[in-house]
VOBA-1610 file (N, C-alpha, C; in pm, whole numbers, padded with zeros to 5 digits, always signed):
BEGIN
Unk-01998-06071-00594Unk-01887-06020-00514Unk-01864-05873-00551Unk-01843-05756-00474Unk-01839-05658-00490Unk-01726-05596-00482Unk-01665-05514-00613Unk-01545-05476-00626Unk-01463-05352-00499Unk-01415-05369-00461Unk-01363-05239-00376Unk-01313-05167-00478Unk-01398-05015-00392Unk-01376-04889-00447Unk-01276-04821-00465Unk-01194-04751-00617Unk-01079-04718-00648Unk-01088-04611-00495Unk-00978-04564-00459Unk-00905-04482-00349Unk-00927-04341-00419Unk-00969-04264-00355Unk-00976-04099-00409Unk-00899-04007-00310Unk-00883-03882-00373Unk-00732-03819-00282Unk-00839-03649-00282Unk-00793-03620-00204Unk-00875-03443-00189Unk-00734-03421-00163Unk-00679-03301-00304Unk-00587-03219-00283Unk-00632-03051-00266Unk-00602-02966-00165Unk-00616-02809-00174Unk-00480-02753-00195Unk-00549-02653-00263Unk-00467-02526-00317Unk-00469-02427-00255Unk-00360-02349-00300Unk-00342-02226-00254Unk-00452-02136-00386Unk-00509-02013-00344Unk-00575-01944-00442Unk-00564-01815-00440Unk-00415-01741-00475Unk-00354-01667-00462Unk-00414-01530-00583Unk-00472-01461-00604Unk-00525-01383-00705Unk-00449-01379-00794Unk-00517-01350-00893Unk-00395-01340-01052Unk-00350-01457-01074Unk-00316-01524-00990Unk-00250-01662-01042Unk-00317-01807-01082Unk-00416-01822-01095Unk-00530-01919-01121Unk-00481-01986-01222Unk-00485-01954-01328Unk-00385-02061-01454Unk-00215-02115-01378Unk-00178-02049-01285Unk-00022-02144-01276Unk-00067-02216-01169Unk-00141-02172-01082Unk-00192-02303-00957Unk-00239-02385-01049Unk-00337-02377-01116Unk-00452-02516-01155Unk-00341-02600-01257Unk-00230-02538-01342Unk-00121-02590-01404Unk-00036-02670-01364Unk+00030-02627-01207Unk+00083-02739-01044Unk+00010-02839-01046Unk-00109-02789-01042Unk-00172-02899-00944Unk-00216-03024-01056Unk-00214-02970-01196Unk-00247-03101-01297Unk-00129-03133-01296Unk-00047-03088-01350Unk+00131-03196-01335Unk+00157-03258-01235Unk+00140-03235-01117Unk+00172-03338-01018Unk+00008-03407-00985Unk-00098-03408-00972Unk-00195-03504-00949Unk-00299-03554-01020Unk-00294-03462-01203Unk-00359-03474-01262Unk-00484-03450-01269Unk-00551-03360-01162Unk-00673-03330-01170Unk-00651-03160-01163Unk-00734-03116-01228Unk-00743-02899-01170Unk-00836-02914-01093Unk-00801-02808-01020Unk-00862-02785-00863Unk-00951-02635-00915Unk-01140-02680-00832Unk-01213-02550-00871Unk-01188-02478-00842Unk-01300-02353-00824Unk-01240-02240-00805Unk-01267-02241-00656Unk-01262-02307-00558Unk-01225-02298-00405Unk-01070-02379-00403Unk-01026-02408-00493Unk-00898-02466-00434Unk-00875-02608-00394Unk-00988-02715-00494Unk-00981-02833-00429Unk-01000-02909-00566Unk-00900-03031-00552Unk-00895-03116-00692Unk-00897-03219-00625Unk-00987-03361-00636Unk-00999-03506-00629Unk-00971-03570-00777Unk-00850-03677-00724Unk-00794-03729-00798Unk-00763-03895-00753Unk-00740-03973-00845Unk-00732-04094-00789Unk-00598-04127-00765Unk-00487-04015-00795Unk-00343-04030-00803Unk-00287-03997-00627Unk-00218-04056-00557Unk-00169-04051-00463Unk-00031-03970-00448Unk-00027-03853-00459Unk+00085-03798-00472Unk+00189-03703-00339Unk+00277-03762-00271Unk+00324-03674-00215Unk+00359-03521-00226Unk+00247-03445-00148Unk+00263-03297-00207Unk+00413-03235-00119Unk+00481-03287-00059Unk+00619-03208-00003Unk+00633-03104-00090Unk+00699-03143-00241Unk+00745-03021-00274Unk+00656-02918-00353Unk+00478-02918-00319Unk+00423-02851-00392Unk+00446-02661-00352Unk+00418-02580-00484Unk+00449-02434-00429Unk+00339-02403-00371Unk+00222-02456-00500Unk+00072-02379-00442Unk+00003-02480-00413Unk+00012-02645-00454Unk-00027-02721-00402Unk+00035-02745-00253Unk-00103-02762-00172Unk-00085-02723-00034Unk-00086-02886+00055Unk-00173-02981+00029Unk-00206-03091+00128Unk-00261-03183+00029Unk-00240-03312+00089Unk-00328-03431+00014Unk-00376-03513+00115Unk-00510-03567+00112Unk-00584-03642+00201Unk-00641-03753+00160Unk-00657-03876+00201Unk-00726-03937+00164Unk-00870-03959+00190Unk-00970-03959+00102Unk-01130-03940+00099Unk-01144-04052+00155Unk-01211-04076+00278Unk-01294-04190+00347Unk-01426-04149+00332Unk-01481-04049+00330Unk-01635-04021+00317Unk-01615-03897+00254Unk-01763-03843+00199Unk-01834-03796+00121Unk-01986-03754+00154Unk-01991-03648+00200Unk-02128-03618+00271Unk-02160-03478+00223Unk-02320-03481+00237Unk-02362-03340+00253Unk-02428-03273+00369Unk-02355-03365+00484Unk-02394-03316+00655Unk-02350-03341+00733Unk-02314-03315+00854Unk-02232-03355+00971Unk-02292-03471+01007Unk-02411-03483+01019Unk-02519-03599+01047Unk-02464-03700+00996Unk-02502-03721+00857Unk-02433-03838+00748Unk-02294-03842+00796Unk-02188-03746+00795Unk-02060-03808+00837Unk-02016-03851+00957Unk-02096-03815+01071Unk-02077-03934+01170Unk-02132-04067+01177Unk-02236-04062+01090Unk-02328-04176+01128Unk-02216-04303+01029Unk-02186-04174+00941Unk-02048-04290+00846Unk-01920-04356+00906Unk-01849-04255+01035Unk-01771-04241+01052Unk-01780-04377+01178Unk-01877-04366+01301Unk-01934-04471+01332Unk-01947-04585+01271Unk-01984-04634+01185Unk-02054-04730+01085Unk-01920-04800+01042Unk-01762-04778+01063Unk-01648-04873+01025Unk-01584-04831+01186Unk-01638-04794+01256Unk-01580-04834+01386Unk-01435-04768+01412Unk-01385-04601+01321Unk-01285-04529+01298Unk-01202-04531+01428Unk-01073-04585+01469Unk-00994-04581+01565Unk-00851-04541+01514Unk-00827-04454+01592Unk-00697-04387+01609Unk-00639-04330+01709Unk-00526-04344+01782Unk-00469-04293+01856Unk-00329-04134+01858Unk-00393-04068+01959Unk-00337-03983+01947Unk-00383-03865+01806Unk-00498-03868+01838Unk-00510-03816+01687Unk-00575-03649+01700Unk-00568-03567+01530Unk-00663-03454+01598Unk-00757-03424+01467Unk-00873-03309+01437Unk-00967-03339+01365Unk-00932-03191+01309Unk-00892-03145+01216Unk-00867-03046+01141Unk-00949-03006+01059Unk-01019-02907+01076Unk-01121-02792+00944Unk-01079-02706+00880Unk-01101-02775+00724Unk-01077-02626+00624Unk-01223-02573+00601Unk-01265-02496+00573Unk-01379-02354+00513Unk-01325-02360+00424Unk-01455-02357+00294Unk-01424-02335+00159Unk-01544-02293+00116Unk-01594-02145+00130Unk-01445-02066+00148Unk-01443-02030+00303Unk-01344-01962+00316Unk-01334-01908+00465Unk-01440-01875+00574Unk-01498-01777+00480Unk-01617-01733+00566Unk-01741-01766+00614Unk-01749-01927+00572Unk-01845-01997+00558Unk-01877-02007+00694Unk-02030-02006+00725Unk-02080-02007+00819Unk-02040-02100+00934Unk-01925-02194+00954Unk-01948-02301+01022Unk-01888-02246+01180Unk-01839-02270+01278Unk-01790-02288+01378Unk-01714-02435+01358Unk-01570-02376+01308Unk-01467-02510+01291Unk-01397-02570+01434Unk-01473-02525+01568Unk-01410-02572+01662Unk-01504-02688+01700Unk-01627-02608+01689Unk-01733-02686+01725Unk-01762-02846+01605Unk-01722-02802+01483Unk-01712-02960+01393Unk-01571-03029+01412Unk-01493-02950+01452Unk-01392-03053+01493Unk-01409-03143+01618Unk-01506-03096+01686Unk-01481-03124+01831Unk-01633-03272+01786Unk-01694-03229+01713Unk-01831-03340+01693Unk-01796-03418+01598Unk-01682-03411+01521Unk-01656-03509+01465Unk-01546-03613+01540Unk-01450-03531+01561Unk-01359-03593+01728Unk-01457-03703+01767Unk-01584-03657+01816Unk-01633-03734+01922Unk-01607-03835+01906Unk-01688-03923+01785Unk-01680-04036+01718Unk-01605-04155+01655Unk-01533-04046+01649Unk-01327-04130+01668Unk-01327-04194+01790Unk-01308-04347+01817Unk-01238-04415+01919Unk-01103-04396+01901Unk-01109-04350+02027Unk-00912-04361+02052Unk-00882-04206+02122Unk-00734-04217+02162Unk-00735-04107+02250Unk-00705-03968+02163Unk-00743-03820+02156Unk-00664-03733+02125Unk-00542-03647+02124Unk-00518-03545+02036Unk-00380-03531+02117Unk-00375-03387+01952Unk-00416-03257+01986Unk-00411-03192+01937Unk-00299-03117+01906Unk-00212-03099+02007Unk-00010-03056+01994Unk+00019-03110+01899Unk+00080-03207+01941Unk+00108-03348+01821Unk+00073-03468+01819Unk-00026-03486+01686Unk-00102-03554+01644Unk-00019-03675+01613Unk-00013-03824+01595Unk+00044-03903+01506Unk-00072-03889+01383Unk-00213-03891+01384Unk-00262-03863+01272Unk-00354-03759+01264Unk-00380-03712+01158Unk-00490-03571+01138Unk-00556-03590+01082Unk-00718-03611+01092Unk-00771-03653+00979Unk-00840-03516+00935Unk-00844-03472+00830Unk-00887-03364+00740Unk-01040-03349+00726Unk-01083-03261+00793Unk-01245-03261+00686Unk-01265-03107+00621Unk-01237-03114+00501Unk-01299-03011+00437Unk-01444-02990+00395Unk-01503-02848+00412Unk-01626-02846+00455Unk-01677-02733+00323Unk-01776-02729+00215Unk-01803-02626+00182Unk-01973-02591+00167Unk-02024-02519+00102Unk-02139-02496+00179Unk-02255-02609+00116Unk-02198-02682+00026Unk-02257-02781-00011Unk-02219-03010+00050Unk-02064-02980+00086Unk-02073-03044+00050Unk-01959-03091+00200Unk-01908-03253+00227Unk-01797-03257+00332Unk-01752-03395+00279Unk-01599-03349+00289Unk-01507-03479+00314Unk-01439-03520+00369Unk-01437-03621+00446Unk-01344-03630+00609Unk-01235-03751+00487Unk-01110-03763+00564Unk-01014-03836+00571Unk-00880-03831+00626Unk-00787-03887+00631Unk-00627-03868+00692Unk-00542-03763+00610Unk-00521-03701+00688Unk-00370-03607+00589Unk-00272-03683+00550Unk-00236-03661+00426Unk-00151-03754+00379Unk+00023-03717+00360Unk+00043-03598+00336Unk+00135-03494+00333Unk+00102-03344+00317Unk+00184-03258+00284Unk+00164-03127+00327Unk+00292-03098+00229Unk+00289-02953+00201Unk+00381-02875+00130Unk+00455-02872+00227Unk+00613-02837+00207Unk+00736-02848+00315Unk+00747-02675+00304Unk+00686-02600+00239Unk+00727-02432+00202Unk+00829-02383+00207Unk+00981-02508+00172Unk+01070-02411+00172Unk+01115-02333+00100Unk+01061-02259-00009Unk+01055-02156-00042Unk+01063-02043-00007Unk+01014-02064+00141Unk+01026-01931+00248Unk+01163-01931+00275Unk+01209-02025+00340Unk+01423-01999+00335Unk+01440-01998+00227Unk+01454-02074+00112Unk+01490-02007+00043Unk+01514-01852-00037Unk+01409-01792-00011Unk+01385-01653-00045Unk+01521-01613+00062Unk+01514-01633+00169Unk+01670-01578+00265Unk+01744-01595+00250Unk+01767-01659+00071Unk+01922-01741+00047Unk+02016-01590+00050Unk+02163-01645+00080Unk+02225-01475+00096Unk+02281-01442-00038Unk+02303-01485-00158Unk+02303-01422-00290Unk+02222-01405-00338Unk+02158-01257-00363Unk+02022-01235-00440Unk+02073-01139-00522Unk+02036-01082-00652Unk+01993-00970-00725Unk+01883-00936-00747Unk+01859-00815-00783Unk+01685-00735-00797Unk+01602-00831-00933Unk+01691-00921-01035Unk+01627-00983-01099Unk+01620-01115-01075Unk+01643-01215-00924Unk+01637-01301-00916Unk+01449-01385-00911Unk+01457-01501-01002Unk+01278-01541-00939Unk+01250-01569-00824Unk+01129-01533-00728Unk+01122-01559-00647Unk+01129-01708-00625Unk+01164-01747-00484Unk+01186-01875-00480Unk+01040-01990-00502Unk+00924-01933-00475Unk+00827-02025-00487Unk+00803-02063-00675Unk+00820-01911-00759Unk+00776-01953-00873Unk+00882-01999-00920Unk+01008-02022-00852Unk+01129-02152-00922Unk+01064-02253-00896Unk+00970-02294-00785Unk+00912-02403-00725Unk+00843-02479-00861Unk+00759-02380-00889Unk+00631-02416-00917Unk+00648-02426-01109Unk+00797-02315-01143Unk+00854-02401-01282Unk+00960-02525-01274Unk+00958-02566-01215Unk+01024-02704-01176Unk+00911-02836-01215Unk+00837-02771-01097Unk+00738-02883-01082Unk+00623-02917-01162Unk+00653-02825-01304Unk+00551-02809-01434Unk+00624-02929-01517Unk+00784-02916-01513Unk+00810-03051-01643Unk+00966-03127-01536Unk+00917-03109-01429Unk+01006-03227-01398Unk+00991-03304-01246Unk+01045-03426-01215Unk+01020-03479-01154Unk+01106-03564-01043Unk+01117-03622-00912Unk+01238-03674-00893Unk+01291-03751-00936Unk+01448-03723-00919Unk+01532-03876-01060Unk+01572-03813-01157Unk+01459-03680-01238Unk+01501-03648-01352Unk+01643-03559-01355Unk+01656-03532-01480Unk+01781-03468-01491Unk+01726-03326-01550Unk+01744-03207-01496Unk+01715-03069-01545Unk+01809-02992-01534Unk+01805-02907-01637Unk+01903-02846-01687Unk+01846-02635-01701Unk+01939-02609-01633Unk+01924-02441-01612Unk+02058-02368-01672Unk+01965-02352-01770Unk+02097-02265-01856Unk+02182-02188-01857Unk+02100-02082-01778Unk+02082-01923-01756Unk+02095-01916-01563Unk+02173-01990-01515Unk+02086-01990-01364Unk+02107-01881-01294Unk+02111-01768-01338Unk+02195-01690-01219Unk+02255-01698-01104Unk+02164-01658-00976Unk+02206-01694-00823Unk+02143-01783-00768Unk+02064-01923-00884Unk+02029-02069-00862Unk+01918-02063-00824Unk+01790-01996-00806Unk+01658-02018-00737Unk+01623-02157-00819Unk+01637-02177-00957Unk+01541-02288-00949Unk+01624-02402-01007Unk+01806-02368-00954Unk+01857-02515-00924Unk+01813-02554-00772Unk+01824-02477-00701Unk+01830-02475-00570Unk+01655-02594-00553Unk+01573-02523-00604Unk+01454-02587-00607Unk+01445-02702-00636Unk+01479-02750-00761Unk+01563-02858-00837Unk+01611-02977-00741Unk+01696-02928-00661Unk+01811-03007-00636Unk+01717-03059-00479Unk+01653-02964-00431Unk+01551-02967-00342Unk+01468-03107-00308Unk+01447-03094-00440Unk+01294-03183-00520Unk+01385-03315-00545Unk+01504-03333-00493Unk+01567-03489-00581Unk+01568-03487-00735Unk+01562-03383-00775Unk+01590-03357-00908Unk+01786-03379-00925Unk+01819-03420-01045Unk+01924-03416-01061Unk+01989-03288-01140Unk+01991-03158-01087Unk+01983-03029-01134Unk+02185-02994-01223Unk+02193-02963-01293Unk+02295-02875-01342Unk+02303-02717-01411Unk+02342-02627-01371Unk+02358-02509-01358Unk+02425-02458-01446Unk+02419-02343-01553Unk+02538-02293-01635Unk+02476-02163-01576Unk+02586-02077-01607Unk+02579-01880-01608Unk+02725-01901-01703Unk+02682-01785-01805Unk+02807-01674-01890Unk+02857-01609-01793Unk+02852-01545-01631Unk+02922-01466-01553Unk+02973-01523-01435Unk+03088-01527-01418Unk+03114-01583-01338Unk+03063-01558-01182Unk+03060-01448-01129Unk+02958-01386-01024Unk+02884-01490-01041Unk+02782-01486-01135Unk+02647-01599-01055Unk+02669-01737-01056Unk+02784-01753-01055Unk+02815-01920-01051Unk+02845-01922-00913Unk+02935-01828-00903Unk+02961-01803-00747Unk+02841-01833-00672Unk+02791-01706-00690Unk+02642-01729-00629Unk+02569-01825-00634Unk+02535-01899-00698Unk+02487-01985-00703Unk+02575-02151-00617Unk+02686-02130-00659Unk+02747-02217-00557Unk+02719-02194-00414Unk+02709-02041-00358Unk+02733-02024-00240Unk+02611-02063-00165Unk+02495-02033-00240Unk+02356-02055-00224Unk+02313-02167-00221Unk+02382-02298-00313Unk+02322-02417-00261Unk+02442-02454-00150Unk+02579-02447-00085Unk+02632-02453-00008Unk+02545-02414+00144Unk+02490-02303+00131Unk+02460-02239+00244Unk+02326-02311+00306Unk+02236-02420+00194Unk+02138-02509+00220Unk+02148-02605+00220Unk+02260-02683+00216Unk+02339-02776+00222Unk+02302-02881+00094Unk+02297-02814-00022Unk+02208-02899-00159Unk+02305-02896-00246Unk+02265-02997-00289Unk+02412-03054-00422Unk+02342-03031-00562Unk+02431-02987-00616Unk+02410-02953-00777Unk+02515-02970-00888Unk+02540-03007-00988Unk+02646-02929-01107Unk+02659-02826-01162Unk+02754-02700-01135Unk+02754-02531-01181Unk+02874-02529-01207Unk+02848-02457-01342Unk+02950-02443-01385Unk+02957-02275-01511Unk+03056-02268-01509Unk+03058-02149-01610Unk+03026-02194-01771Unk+02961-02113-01848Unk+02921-02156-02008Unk+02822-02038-02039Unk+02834-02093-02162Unk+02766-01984-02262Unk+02657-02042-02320Unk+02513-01979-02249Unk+02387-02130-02302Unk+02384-02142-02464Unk+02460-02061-02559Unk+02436-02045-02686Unk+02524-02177-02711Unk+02629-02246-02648Unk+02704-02294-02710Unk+02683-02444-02605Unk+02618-02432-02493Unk+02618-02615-02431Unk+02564-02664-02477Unk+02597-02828-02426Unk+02510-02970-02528Unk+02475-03017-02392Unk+02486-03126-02407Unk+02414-03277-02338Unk+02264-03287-02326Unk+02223-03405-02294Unk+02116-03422-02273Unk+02054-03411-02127Unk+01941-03370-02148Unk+01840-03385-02008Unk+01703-03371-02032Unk+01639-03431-01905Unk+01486-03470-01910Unk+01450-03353-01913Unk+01463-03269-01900Unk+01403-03160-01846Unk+01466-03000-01855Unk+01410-02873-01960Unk+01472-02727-01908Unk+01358-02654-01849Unk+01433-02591-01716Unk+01363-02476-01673Unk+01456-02365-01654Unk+01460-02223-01701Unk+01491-02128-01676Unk+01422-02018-01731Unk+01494-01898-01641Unk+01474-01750-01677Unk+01519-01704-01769Unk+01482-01694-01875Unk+01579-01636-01974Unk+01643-01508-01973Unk+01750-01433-01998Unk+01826-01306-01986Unk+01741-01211-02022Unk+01743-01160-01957Unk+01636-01001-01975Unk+01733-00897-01978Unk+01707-00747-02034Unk+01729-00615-01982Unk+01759-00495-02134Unk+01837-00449-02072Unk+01791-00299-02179Unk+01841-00347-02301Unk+01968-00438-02328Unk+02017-00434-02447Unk+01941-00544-02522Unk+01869-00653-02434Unk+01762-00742-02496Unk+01651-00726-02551Unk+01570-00603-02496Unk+01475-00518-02556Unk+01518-00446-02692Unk+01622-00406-02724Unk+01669-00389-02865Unk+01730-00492-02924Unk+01762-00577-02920Unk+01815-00691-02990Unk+01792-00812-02940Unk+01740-00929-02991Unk+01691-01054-02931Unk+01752-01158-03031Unk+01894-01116-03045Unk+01972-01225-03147Unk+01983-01351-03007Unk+02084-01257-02874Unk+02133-01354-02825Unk+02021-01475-02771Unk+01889-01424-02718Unk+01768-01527-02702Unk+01770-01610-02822Unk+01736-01558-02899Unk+01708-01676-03028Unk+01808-01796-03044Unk+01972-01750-03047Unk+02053-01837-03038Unk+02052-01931-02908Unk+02010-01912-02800Unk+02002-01981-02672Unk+01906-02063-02722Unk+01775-02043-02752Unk+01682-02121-02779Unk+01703-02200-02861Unk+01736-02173-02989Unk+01801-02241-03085Unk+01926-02363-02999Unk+02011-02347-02973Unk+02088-02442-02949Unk+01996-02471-02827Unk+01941-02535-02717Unk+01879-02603-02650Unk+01698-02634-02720Unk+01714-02620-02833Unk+01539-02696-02854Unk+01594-02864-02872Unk+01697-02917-02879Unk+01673-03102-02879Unk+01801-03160-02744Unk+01788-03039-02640Unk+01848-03053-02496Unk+01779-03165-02411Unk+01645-03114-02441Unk+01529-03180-02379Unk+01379-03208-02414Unk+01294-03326-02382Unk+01188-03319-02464Unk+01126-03209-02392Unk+01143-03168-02271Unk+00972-03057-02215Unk+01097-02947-02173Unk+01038-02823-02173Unk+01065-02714-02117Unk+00974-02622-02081Unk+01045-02556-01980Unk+01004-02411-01959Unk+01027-02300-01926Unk+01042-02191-02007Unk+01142-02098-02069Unk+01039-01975-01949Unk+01087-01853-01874Unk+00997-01738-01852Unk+01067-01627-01933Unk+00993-01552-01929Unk+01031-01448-02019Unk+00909-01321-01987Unk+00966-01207-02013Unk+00873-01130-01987Unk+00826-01047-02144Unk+00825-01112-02246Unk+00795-01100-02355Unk+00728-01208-02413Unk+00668-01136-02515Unk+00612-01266-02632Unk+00654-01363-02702Unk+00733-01449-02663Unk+00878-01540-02724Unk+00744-01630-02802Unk+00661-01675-02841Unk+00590-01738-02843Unk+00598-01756-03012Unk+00548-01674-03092Unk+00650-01678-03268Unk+00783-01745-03265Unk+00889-01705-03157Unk+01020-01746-03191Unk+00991-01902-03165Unk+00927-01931-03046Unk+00945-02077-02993Unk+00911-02181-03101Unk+00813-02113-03167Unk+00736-02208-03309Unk+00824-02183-03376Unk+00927-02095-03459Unk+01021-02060-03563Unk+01120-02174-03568Unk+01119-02174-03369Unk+01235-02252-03379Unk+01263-02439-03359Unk+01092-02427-03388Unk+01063-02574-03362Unk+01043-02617-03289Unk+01026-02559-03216Unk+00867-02584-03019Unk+00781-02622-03059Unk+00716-02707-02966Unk+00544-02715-02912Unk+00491-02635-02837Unk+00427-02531-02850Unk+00393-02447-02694Unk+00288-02576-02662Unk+00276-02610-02531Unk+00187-02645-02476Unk+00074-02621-02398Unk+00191-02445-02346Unk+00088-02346-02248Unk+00137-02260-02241Unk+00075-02142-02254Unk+00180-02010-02175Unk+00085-01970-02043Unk+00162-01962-01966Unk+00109-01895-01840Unk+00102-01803-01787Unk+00038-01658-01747Unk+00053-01544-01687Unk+00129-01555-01560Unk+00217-01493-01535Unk+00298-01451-01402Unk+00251-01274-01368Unk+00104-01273-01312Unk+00118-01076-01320Unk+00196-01067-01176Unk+00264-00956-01147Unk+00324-00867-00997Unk+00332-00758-00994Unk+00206-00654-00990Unk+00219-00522-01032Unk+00167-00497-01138Unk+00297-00430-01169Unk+00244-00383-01322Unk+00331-00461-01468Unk+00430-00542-01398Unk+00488-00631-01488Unk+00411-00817-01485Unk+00433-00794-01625Unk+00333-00984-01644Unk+00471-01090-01702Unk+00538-01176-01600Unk+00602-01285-01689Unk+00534-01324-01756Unk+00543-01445-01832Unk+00514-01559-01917Unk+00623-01662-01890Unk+00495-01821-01845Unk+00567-01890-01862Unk+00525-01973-01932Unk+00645-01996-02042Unk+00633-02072-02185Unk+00641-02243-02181Unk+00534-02336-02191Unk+00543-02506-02123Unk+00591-02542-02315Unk+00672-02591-02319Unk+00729-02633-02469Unk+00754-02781-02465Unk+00703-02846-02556Unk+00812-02993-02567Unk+00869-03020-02744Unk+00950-03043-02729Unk+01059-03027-02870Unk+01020-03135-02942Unk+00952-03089-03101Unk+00954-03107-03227Unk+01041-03248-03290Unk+01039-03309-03348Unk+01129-03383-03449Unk+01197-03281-03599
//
């Protein structure tokens, strides 16, 4: 008797330059596999990508070919029926020789059932690269709201952009969990947080960005806990920290008040992740961290760091 074959998932990425360590970092926390260097990770984990930043789509693998030939003759061979459906081509990479109208349209063929390219009830995916093809159903898709978000109407010149709140969220936490933003300013990555079914709570020392930050998840209609505090001095527990840590001129000469922040939140939570646009990486060990990873953030001519920590005994 012959076992049926575990289920395999083709997830793509976004492959944004410079950023190669925080995509392939996404894409192992939520599906557990890194994606090569075209942007594609198979994994046996079934994961709804909605809230991925750079993780882009998940499909499920029905075939595995190295020809259009072989994948119809496969695709034929279980008698594939669907209604209303349409046949979608990725290039990997782009420029790859194919004519993606013409393989959508020859793989179409072979599909019983009617089409319906506007709106599809299903899409089945074939990614194509110069070696290799995998047809299957789209399974979800990134929701990108990151893009409104970026239009939230409280911003400052040091707010994170809204995708890389995305994408430090989605490094140590998950829906259900409870995460905790110390530092939030004008909320990008409660907002993200709270997004994701995360159970998000908010502190700022200024009152302004509490504001802001209230007004900002108000204006997206997202629920959070914000409140005014001093991260040197909050408690409670949570699954999870992500924030920006305080930057600027008087921090570059003195890094008491960081140390004390860090210090009182290293047994907040077991995982964190701290950005910083410095080498916090001595202090994090001083103060009884795990680094797990640091990650490059370059934009220009400035490089964040983002620091993946889980707390010590």
């Amino acid at each position: 008797m012959s076992l049926k074959a575990i289920p395999k998932y083709l997830y793509l990425t976004a492959t944004p330059h410079r950023l190669t360590e925080l995509v392939s970092a996404e894409c192992v926390a939520l599906t557990g596999s890194a994606p090569n260097s075209e942007g594609i990770a198979i994994s046996d984990r079934c994961v709804d990508v909605c809230r991925g930043a750079y993780l882009k789509s998940c499909s499920e693998i029905l075939f595995e070919t190295t020809s259009l030939t072989e994948l119809r003759t496969k695709i034929k061979s279980i008698g594939l029926q669907a209604d209303e459906f349409r046949v979608s081509v990725v290039k990997k990479p782009r420029n790859l020789k194919i004519n993606s109208m013409t393989l959508a349209r020859d793989v179409g063929n072979v599909i019983d059932g009617s089409a319906n390219l506007c709106q599809p009830r299903t899409t089945f995916l074939t990614v194509v690269t110069a070696d290799k093809m995998w047809f299957g159903p789209l399974l979800s898709e990134s929701d990108g709201v990151w893009l409104a978000h970026n239009q939230r109407p409280h911003v400052t010149s040091s707010s994170l952009p809204a995708r890389l709140a995305r994408v430090l969220v989605n490094l140590v936490a998950s829906a259900g969990d409870r995460l905790l933003d110390p530092c939030c300013g004008t909320g990008t990555i409660v907002m993200a947080a709270a997004h994701s079914g995360i159970h998000a709570t908010g502190y700022d020392i200024n009152p302004r960005m509490v504001g802001a930050t209230t007004k900002n998840l108000r204006h997206f209609g997202l629920s959070a806990d914000v409140a005014l505090a001093d991260a040197r001095h909050i408690d409670g527990q949570y699954d999870a920290i992500a924030t920006d840590l305080p930057y600027g001129i008087n921090l570059v000469r003195d890094s008491t008040q960081e140390i004390e922040i860090l210090s009182n939140l290293r047994t907040s939570a077991p995982k964190a992740a701290f950005i910083d646009l410095r080498d916090i990486s001595k202090t994090l060990t001083d103060l009884g961290y795990q680094i797990e990873a640091v990650l490059p953030v370059p934009k220009l001519s400035i490089v964040r760091r983002i620091f993946i920590t889980s707390a010590t005994e």
